[in-house]
N, CA, C and O atoms as a GROMACS GRO file, in nm:
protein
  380
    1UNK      N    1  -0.032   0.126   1.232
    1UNK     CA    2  -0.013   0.257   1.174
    1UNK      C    3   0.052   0.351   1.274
    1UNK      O    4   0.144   0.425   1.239
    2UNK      N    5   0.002   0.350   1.408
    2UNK     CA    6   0.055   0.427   1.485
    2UNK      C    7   0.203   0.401   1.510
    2UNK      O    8   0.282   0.492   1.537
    3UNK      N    9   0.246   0.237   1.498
    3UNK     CA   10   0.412   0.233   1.478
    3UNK      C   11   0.517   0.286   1.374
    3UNK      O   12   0.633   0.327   1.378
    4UNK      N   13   0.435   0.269   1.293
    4UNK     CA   14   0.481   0.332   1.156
    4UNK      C   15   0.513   0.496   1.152
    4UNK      O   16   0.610   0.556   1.108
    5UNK      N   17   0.379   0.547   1.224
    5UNK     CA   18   0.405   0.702   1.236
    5UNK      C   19   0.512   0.697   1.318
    5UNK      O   20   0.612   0.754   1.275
    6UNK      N   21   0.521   0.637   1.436
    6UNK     CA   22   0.650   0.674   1.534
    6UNK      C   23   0.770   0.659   1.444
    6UNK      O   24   0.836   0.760   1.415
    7UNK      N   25   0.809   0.521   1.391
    7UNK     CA   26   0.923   0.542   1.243
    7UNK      C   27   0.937   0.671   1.181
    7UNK      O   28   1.015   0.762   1.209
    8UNK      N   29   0.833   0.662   1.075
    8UNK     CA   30   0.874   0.809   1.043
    8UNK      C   31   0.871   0.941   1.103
    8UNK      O   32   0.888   1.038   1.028
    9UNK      N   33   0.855   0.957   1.212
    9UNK     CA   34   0.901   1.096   1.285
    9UNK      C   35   1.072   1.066   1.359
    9UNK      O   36   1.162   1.143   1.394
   10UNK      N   37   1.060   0.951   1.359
   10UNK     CA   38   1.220   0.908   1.436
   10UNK      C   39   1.305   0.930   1.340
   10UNK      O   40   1.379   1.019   1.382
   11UNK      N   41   1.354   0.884   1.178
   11UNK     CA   42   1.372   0.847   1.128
   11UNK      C   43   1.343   0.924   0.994
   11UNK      O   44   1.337   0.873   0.882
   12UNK      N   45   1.328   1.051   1.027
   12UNK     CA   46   1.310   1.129   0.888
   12UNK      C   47   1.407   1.242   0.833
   12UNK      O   48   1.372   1.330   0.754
   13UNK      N   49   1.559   1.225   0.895
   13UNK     CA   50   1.653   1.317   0.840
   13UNK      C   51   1.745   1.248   0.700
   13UNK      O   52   1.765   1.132   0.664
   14UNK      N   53   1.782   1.368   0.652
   14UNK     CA   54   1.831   1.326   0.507
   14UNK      C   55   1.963   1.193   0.510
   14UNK      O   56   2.014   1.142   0.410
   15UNK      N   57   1.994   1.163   0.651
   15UNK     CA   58   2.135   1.079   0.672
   15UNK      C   59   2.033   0.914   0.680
   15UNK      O   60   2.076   0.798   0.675
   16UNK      N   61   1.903   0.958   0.694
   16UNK     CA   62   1.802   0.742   0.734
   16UNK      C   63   1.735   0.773   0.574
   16UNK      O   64   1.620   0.732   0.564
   17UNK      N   65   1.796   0.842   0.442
   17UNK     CA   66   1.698   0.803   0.359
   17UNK      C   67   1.785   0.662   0.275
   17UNK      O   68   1.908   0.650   0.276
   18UNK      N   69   1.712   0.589   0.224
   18UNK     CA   70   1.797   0.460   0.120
   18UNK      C   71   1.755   0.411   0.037
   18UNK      O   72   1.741   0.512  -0.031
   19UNK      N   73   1.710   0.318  -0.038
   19UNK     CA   74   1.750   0.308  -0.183
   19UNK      C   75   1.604   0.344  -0.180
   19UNK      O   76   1.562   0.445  -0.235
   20UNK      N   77   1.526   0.257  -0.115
   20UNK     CA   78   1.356   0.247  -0.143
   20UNK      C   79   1.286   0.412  -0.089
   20UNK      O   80   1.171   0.431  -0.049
   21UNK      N   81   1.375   0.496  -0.101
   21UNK     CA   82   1.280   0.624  -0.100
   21UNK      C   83   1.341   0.736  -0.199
   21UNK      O   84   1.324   0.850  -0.157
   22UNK      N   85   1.393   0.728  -0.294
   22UNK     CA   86   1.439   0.740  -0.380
   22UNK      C   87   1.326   0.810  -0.485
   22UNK      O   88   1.353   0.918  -0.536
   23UNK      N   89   1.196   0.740  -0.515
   23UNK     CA   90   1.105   0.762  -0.542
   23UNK      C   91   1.035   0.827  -0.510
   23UNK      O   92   0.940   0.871  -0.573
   24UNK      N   93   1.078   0.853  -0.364
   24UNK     CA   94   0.966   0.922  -0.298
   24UNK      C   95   0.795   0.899  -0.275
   24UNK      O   96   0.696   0.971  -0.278
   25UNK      N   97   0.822   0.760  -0.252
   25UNK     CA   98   0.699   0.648  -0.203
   25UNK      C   99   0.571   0.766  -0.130
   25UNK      O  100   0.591   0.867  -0.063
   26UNK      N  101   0.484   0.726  -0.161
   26UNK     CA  102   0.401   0.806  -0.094
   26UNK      C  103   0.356   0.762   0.056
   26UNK      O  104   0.350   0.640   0.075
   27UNK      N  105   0.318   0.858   0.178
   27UNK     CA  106   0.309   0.798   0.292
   27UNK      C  107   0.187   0.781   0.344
   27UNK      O  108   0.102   0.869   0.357
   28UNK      N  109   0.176   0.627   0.383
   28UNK     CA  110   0.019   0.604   0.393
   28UNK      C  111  -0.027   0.666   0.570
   28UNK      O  112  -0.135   0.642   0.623
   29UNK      N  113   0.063   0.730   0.623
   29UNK     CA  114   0.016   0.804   0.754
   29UNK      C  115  -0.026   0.931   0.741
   29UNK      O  116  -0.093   0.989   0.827
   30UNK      N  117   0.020   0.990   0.612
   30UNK     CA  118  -0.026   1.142   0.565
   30UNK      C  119  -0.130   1.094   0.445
   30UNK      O  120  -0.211   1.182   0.415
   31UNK      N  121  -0.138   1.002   0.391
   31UNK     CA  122  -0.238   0.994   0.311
   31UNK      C  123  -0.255   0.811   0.337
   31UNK      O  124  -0.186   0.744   0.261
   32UNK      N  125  -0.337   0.738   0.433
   32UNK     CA  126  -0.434   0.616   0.440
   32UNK      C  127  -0.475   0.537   0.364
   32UNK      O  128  -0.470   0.414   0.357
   33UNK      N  129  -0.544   0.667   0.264
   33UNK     CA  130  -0.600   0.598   0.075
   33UNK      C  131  -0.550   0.548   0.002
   33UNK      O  132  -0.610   0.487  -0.086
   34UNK      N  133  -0.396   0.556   0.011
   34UNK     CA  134  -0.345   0.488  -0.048
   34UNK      C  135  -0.321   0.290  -0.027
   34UNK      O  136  -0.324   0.203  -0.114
   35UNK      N  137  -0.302   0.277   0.097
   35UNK     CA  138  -0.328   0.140   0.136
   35UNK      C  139  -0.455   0.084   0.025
   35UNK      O  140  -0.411  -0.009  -0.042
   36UNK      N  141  -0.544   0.106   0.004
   36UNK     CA  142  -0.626   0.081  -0.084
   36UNK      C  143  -0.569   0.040  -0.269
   36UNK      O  144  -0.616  -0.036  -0.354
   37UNK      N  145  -0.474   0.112  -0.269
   37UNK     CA  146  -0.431   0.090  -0.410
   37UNK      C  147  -0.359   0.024  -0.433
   37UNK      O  148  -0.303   0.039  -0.542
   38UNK      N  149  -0.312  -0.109  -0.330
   38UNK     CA  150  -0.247  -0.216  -0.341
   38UNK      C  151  -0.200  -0.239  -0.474
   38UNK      O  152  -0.095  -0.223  -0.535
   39UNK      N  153  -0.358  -0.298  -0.509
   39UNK     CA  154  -0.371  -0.369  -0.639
   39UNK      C  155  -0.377  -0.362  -0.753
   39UNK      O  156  -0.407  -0.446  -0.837
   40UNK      N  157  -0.324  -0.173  -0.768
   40UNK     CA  158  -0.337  -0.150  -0.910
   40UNK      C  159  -0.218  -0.180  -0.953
   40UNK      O  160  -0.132  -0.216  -0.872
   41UNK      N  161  -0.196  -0.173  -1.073
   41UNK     CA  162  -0.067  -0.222  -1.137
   41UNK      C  163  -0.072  -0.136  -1.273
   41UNK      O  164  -0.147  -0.162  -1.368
   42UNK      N  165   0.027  -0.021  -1.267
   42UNK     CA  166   0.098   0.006  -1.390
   42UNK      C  167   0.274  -0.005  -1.422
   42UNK      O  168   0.362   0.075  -1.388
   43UNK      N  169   0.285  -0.127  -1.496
   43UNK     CA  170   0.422  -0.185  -1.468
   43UNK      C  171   0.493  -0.101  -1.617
   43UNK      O  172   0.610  -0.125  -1.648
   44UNK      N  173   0.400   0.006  -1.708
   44UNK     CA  174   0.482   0.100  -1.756
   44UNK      C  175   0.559   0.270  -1.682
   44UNK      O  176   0.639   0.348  -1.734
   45UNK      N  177   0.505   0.271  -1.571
   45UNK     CA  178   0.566   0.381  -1.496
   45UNK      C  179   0.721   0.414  -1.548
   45UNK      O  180   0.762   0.494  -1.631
   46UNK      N  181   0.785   0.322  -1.466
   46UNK     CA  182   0.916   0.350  -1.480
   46UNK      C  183   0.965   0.257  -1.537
   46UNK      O  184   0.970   0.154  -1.469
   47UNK      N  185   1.025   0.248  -1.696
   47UNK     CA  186   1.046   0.175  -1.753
   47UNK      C  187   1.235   0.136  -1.712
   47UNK      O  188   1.300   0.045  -1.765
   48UNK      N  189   1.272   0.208  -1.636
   48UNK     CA  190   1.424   0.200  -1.622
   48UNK      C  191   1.441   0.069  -1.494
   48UNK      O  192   1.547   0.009  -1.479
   49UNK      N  193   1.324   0.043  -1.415
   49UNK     CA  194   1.336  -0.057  -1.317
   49UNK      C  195   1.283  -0.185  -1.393
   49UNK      O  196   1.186  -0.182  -1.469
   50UNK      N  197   1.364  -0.305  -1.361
   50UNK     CA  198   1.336  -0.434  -1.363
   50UNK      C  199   1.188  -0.421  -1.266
   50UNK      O  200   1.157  -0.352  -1.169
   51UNK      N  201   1.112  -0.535  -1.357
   51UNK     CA  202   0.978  -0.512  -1.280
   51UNK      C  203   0.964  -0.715  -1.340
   51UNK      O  204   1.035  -0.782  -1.415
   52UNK      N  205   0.830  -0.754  -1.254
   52UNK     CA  206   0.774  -0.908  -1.310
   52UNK      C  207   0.631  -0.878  -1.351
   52UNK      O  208   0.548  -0.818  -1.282
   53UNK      N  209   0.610  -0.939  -1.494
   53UNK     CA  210   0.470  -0.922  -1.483
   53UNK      C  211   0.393  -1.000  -1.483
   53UNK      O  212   0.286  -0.990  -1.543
   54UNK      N  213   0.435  -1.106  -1.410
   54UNK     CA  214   0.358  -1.219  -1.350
   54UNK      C  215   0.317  -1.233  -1.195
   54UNK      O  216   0.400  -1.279  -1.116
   55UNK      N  217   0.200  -1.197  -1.156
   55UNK     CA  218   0.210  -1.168  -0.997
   55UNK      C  219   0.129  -1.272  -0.945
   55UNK      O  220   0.027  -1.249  -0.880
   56UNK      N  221   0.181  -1.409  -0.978
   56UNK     CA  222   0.162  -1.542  -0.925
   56UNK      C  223   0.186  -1.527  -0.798
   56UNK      O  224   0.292  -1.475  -0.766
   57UNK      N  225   0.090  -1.570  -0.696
   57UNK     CA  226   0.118  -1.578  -0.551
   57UNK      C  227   0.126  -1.717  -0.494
   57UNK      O  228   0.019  -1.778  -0.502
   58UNK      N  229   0.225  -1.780  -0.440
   58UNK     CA  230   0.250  -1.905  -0.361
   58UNK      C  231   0.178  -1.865  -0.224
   58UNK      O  232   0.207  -1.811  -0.117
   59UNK      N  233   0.071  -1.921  -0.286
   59UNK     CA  234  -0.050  -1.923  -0.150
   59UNK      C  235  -0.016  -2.101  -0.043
   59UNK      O  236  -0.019  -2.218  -0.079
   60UNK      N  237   0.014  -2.030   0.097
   60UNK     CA  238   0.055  -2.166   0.149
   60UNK      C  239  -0.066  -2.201   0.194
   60UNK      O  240  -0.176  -2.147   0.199
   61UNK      N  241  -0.002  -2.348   0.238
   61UNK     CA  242  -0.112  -2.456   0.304
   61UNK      C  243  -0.214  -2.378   0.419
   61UNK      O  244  -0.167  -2.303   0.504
   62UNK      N  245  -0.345  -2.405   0.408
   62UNK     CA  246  -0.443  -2.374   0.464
   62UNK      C  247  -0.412  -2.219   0.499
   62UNK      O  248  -0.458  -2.185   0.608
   63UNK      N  249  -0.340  -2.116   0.425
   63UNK     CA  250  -0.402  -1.995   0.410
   63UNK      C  251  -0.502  -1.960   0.306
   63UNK      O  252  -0.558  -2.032   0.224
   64UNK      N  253  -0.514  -1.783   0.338
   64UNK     CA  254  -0.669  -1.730   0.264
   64UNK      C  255  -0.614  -1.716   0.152
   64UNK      O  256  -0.493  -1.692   0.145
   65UNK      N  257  -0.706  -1.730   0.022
   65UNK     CA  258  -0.668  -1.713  -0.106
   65UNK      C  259  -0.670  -1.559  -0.167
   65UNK      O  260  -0.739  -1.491  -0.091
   66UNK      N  261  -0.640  -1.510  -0.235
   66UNK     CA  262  -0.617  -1.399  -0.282
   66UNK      C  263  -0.743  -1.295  -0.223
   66UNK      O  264  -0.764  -1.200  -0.148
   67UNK      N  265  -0.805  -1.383  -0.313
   67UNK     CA  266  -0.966  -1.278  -0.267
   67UNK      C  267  -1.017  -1.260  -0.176
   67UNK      O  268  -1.101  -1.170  -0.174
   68UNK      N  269  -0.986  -1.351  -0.035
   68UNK     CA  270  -1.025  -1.350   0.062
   68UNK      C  271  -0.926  -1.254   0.163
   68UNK      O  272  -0.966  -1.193   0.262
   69UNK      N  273  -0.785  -1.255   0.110
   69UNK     CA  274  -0.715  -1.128   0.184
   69UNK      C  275  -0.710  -1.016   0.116
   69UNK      O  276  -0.674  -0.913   0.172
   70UNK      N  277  -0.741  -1.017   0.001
   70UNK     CA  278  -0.805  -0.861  -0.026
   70UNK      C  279  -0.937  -0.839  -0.017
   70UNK      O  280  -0.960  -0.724  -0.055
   71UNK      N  281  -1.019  -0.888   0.010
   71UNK     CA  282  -1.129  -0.832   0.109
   71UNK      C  283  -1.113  -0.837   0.222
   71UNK      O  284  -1.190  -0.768   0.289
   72UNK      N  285  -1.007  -0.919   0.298
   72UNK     CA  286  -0.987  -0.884   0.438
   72UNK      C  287  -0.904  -0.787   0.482
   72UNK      O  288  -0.891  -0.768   0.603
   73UNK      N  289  -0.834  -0.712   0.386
   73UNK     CA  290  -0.759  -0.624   0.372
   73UNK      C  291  -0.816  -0.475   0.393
   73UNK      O  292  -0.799  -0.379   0.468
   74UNK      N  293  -0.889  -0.508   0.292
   74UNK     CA  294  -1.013  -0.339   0.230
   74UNK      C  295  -1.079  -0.359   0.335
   74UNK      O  296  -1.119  -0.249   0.372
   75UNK      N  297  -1.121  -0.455   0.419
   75UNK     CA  298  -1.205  -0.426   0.531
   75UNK      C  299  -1.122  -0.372   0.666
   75UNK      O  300  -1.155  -0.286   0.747
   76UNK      N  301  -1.051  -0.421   0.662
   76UNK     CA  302  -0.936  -0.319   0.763
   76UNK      C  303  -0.917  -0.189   0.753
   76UNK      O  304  -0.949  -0.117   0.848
   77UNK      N  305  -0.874  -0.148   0.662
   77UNK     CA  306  -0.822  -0.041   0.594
   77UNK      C  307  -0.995   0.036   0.600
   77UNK      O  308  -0.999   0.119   0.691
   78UNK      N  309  -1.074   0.029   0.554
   78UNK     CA  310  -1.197   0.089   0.558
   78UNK      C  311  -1.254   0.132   0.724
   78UNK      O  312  -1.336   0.216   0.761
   79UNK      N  313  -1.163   0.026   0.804
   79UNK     CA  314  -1.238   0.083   0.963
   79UNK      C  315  -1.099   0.149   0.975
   79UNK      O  316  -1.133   0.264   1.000
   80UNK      N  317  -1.019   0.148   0.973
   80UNK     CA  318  -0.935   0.243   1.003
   80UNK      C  319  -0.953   0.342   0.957
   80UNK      O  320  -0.986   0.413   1.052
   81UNK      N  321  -0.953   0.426   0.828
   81UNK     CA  322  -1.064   0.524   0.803
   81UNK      C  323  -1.125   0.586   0.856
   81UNK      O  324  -1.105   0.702   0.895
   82UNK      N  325  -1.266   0.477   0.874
   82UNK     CA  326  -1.381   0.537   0.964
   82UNK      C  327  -1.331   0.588   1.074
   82UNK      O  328  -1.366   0.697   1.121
   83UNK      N  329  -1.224   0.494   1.135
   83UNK     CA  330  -1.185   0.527   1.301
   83UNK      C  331  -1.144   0.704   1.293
   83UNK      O  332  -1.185   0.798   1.361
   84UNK      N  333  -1.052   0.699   1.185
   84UNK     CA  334  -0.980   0.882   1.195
   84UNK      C  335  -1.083   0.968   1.128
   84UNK      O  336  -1.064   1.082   1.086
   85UNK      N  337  -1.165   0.918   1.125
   85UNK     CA  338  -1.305   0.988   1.058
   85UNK      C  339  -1.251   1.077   0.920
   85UNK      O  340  -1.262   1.199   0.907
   86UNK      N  341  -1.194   0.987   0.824
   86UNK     CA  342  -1.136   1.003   0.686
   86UNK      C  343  -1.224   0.913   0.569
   86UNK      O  344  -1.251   0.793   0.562
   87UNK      N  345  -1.251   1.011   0.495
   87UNK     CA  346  -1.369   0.913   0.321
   87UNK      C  347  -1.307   0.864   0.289
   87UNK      O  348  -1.186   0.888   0.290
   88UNK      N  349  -1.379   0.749   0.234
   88UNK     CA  350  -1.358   0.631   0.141
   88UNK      C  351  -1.316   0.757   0.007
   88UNK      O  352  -1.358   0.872  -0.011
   89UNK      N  353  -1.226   0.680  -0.064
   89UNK     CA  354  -1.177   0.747  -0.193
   89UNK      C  355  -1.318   0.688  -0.278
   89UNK      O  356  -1.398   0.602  -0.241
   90UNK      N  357  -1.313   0.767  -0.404
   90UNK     CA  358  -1.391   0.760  -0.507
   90UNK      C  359  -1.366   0.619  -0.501
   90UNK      O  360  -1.280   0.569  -0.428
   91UNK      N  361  -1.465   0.533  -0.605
   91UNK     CA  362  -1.490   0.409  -0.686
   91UNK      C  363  -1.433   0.445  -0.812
   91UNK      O  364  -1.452   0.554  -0.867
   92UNK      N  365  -1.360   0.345  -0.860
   92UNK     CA  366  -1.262   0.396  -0.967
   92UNK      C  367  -1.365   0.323  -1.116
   92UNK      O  368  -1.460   0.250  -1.086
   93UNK      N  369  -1.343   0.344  -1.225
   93UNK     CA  370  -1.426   0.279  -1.315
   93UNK      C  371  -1.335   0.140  -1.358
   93UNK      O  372  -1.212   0.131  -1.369
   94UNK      N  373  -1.456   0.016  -1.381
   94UNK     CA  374  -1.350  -0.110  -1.416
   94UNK      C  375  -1.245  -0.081  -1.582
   94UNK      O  376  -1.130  -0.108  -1.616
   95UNK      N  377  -1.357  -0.017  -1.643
   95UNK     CA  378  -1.234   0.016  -1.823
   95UNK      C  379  -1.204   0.171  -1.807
   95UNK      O  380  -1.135   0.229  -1.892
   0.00000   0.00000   0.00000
């Protein structure tokens, strides 16, 4: 994260923007919580982008399976958090 911040302070005049900020991606160094929302998926947002809605993962030989890197994920992301002394976002409801 701390490389990332150095990027974007290097790298934030209107001549380094390109296709992928267009959107205006949100930044997980001004907002963290978002790393957390990996996994949601609303593939009606923007109906003008080609999107897949099959998010089959080619899990290779003797790596972690899905569930095991998104809990190893959220557990990262949760001490990093703690570290900048920033809350856990709400618990979202499953329906």
């Amino acid at each position: 994260m701390g490389l990332f911040e150095e990027k974007e302070n290097k790298f934030n005049k209107p001549e380094n923007k390109w296709v992928f900020d267009l959107d205006g991606p949100p930044n997980p160094v001004a907002s963290p919580q978002i790393l957390l929302a990996f996994d949601e998926k609303d593939y009606k947002t923007v109906k003008s982008r080609p999107h897949h809605s099959n998010d089959l993962l080619d899990i290779v030989e003797n790596g972690k399976n899905y569930t095991v890197a998104r809990a190893s994920w959220r557990r990262k992301v949760r001490e990093y958090l703690r570290d900048k002394g920033i809350s856990m976002p709400d618990v979202k409801p499953v329906n």
